[in-house]
C-alpha positions as CSV (number, residue, x, y, z in Angstrom):
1,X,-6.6,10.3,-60.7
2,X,-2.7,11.5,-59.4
3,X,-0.7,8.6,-58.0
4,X,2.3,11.1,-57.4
5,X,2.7,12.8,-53.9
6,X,5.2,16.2,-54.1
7,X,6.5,16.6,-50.2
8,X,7.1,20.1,-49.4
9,X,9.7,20.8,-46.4
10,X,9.4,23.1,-43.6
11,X,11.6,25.9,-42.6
12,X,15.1,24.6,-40.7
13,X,14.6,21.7,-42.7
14,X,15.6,20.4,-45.6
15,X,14.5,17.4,-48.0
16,X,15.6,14.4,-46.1
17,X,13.5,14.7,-43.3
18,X,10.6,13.4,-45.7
19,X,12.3,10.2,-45.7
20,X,10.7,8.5,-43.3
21,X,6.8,9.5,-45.4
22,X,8.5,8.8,-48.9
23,X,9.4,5.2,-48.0
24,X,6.0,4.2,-46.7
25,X,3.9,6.6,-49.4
26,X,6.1,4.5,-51.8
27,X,5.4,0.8,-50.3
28,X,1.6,2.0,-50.7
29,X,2.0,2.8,-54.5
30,X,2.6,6.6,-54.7
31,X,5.6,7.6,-57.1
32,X,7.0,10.7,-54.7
33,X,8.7,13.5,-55.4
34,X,11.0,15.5,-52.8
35,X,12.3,18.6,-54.5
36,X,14.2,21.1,-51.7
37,X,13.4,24.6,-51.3
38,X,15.8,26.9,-53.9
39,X,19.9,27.4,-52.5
40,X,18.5,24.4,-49.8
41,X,19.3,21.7,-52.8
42,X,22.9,20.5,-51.0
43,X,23.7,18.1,-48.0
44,X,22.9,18.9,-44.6
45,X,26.1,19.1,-43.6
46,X,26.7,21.2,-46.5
47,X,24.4,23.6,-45.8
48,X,25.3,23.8,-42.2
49,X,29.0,24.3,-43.1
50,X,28.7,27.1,-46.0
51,X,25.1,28.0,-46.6
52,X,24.9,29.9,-49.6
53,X,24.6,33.9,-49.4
54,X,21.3,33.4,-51.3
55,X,19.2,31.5,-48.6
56,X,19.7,35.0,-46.3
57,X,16.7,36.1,-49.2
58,X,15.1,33.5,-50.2
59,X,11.1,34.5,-50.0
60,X,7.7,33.2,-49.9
61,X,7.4,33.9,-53.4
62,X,10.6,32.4,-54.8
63,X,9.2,28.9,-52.8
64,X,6.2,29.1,-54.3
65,X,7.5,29.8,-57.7
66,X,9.9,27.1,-57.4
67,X,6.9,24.4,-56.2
68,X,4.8,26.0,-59.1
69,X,6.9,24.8,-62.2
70,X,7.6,21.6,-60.7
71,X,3.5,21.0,-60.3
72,X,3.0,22.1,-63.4
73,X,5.2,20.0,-65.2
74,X,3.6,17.0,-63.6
75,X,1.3,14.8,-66.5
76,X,-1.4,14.9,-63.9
77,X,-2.2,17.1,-60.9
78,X,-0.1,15.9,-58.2
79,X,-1.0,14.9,-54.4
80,X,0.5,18.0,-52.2
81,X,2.0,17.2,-48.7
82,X,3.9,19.7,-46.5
83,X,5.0,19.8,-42.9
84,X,5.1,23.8,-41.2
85,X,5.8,26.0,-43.9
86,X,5.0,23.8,-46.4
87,X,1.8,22.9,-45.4
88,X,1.2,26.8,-45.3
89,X,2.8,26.6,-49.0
90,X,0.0,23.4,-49.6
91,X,-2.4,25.7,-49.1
92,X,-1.4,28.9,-50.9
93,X,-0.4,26.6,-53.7
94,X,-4.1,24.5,-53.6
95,X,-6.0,28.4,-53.6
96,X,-4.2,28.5,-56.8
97,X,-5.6,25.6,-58.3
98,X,-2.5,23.9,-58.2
99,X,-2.9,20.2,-56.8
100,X,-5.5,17.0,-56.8
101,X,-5.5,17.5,-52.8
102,X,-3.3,19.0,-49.9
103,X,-2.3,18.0,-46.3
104,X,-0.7,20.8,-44.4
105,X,0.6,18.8,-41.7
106,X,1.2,21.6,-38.4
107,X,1.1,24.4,-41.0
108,X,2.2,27.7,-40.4
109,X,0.5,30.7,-40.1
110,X,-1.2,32.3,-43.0
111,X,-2.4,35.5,-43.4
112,X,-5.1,36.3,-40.5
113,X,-4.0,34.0,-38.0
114,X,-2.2,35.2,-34.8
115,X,-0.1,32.7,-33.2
116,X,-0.2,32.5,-29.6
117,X,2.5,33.3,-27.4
118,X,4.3,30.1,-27.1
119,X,5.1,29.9,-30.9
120,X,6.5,33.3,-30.8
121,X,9.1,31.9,-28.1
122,X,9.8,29.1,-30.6
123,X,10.8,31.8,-33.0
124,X,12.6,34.0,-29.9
125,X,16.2,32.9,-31.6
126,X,15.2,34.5,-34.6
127,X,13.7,37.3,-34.0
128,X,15.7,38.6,-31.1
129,X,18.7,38.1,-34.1
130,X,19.7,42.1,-34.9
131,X,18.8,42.2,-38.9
132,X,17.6,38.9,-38.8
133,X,15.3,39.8,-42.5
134,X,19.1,39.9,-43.7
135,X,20.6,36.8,-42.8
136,X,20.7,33.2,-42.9
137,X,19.9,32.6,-39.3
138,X,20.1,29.4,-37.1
139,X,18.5,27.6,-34.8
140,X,20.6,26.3,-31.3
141,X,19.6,22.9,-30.2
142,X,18.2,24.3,-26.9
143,X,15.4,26.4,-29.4
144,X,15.0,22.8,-31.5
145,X,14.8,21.1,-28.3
146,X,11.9,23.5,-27.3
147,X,10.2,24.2,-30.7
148,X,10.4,20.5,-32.1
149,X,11.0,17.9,-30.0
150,X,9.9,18.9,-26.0
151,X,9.3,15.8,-24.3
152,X,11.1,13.1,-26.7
153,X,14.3,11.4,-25.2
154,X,17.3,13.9,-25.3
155,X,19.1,11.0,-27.5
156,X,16.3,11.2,-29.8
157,X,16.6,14.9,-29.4
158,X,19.9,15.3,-30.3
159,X,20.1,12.8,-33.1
160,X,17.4,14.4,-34.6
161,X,18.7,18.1,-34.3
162,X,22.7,16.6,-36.2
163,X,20.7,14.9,-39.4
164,X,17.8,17.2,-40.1
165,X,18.6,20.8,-38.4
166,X,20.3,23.2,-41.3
167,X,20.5,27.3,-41.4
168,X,17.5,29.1,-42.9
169,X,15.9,32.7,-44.4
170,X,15.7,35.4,-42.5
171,X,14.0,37.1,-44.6
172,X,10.8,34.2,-45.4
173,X,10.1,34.7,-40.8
174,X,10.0,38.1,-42.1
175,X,7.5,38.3,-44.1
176,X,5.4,35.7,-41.5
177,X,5.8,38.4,-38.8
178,X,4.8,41.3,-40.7
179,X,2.0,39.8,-43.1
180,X,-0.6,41.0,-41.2
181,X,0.7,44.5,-42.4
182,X,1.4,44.0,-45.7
183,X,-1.1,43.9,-48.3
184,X,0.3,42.3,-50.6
185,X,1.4,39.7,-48.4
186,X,2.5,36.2,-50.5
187,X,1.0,34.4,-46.9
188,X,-2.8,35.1,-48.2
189,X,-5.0,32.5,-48.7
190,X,-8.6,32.9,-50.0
191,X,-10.6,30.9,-47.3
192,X,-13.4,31.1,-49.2
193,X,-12.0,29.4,-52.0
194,X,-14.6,26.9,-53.5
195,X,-13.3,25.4,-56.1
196,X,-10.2,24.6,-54.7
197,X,-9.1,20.7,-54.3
198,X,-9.5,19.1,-51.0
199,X,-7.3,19.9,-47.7
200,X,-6.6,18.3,-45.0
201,X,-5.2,20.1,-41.8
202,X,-3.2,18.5,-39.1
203,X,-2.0,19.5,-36.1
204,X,-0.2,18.1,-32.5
205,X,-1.2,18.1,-29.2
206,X,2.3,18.9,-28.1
207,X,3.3,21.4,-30.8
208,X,5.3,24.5,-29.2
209,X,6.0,25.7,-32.8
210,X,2.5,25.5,-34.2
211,X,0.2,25.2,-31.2
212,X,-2.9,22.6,-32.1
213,X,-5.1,26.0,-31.2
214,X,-3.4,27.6,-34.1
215,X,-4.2,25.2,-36.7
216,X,-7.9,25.0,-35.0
217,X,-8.0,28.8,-36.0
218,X,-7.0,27.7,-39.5
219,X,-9.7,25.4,-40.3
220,X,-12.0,27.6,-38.8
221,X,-11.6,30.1,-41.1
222,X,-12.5,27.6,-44.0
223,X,-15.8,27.0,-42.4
224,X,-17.6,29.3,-44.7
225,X,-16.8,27.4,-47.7
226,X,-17.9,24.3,-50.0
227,X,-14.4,23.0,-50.6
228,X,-13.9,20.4,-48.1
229,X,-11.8,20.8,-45.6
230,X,-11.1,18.1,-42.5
231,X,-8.9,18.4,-39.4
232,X,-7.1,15.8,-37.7
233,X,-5.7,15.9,-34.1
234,X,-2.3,13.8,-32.9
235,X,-2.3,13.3,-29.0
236,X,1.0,13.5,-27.5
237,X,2.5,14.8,-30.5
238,X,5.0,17.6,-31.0
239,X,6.3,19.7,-34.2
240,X,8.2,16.7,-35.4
241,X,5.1,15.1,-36.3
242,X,6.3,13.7,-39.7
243,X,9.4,12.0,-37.9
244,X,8.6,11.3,-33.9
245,X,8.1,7.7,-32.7
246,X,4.3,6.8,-34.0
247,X,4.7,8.4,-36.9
248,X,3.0,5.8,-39.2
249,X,-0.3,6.4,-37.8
250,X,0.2,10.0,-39.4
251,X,0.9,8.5,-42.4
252,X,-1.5,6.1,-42.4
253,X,-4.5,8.2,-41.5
254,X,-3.2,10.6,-44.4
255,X,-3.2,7.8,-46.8
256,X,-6.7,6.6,-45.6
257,X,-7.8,10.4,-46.0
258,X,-6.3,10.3,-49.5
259,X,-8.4,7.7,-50.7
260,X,-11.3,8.8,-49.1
261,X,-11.3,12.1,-51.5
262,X,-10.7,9.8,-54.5
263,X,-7.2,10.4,-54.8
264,X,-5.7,7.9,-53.0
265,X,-3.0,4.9,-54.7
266,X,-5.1,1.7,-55.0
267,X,-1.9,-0.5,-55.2
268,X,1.7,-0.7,-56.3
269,X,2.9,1.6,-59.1
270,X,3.2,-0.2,-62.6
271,X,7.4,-0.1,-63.7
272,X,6.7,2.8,-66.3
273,X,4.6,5.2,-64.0
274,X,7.2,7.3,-62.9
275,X,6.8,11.2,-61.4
276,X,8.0,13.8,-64.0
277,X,11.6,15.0,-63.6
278,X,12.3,18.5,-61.3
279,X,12.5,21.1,-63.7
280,X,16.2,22.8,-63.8
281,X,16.1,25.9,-62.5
C-alpha cells in the first residue's frame, strides 16, 4: 500500500503553490514529493525575471515523460495528486497504469471535452497572444484575477498572484486548443480504461478557469467503465481550490477519499520511510 503522494502543478504555476497540501498530507503520514514541471525547476521570482528559452516548448509529452521516470522510480506505486493540468496529467498518467490512485483536482480538459465559453475567456490572454504556440507567454493579474481568484479579497488576490503566478508554454495551450484535431493528441485518455487505479475528480462551484460543468462532462465520460471513478463538488470555490481560504476541507475530504480506496496513510511515517529521490534529468 503507497504512503507517498507525488503533487503535480498546474500551468502558471509552479511547485510551491503545493505547499499549503504538502504540510497537511505530511502531518497525516504521507512522505510527499513535489517535483516542478521541466525548465519550471527555479524560483518564482526567477522564472518571472528570466524564464528559460525552453519553457516557450515545453509539451504535454515532455511533462508526462518527466512525471513518468519519477513514478517509476518510486519502491511502490505512488498516490497521484494534481491541480488543472495536472490533474488532466493524473489522469493520462493513471490510463497508463502509472499510480496506486489519482485526484485531478479542477482538471483540464482532455481530449473530447469542450470547455464552455467562460474558460476560453480565462485563456483570452493567451490566445489572442500573435504566435503564442512559440512563446513563453504570461498571464496579467487582471486575467489571474478573473481565471483564479474572482470573488476573493483583492489583498488576497494580489498576494496570491506575486508568490505563485510565473510565465508558461505556449506551446502545452497549444496542443489543449487543437487536440480535438489531432490524432495523435498526448491529451487522450482511454475513458474506458478498467484496469486503471481509482480517480477522484474535483471541481469548484466558482471556477472561471475550469467551470464545475466541465469537470461534470469529465466524469461523465467514465460512466461506462468498472474502474471507479467519484466526483466531488466545492461550493463557493474558485480555480484556486488547492490554496483559497477553506482549503483543508479539500484536503481533508481527499484524504478521507484516500483511505476509503485503501490507499490512504494510517498514521505518521516511520523515520526510514522516505519517498525515492527525483531522478536527474
Amino acid at each position: 500500500m503507497s504512503k507517498t503522494i507525488i503533487f503535480i502543478h498546474g500551468a502558471w504555476l509552479a511547485a510551491n503553490s503545493w505547499d499549503s497540501f504538502r504540510e497537511y498530507f505530511a502531518s497525516q503520514g504521507y512522505a510527499t514529493l513535489v517535483p516542478s514541471w521541466p525548465s519550471k525547476e527555479t524560483s518564482v521570482d526567477t522564472l518571472r525575471a528570466n524564464p528559460p528559452e525552453a519553457l516557450a516548448h515545453l509539451s504535454a509529452e515532455e511533462i508526462l515523460e518527466h512525471y513518468t521516470r519519477i513514478i517509476q522510480q518510486q519502491t511502490e506505486p505512488p498516490i497521484l495528486i494534481g491541480h488543472s493540468f495536472g490533474g488532466l496529467f493524473v489522469q493520462i498518467l493513471l490510463d497508463r497504469g502509472l499510480g496506486a490512485a489519482g485526484v485531478a483536482i479542477d482538471p483540464a480538459a482532455p481530449k473530447g471535452i469542450m470547455p464552455p465559453l467562460i474558460a476560453f475567456r480565462a485563456l483570452s490572454g493567451v490566445l489572442l497572444t500573435r504566435g503564442f504556440w512559440k512563446k513563453v507567454v504570461r498571464m496579467s493579474f487582471k486575467q489571474f484575477q478573473f481565471g483564479f481568484v474572482n470573488g476573493l479579497p483583492l489583498e488576497v488576490q494580489r498576494a496570491a498572484y506575486d508568490t505563485y503566478v510565473v510565465p508558461e508554454s505556449g506551446k502545452l495551450f497549444s496542443q489543449a486548443v487543437n487536440a480535438a484535431f489531432d490524432a495523435h493528441s498526448p491529451l487522450t485518455v482511454n475513458f474506458h480504461n478498467a484496469t486503471r487505479a481509482p480517480l477522484l475528480l474535483t471541481a469548484g462551484t466558482q471556477d472561471h478557469t475550469v467551470p464545475a460543468s466541465q469537470v461534470t462532462a469529465n466524469y461523465n465520460k467514465y460512466r461506462q467503465t468498472s474502474a471507479r471513478t467519484d466526483f466531488l463538488t466545492f461550493e463557493g470555490r474558485t480555480h484556486w481550490l488547492i490554496k483559497q481560504e477553506g482549503w483543508e476541507e479539500v484536503a481533508k475530504k481527499i484524504d478521507t477519499w484516500l483511505k476509503d480506496v485503501g490507499v490512504g496513510s494510517t498514521g505518521p511515517l516511520p523515520q526510514s520511510a522516505e519517498p525515492s529521490a527525483l531522478p536527474r534529468d
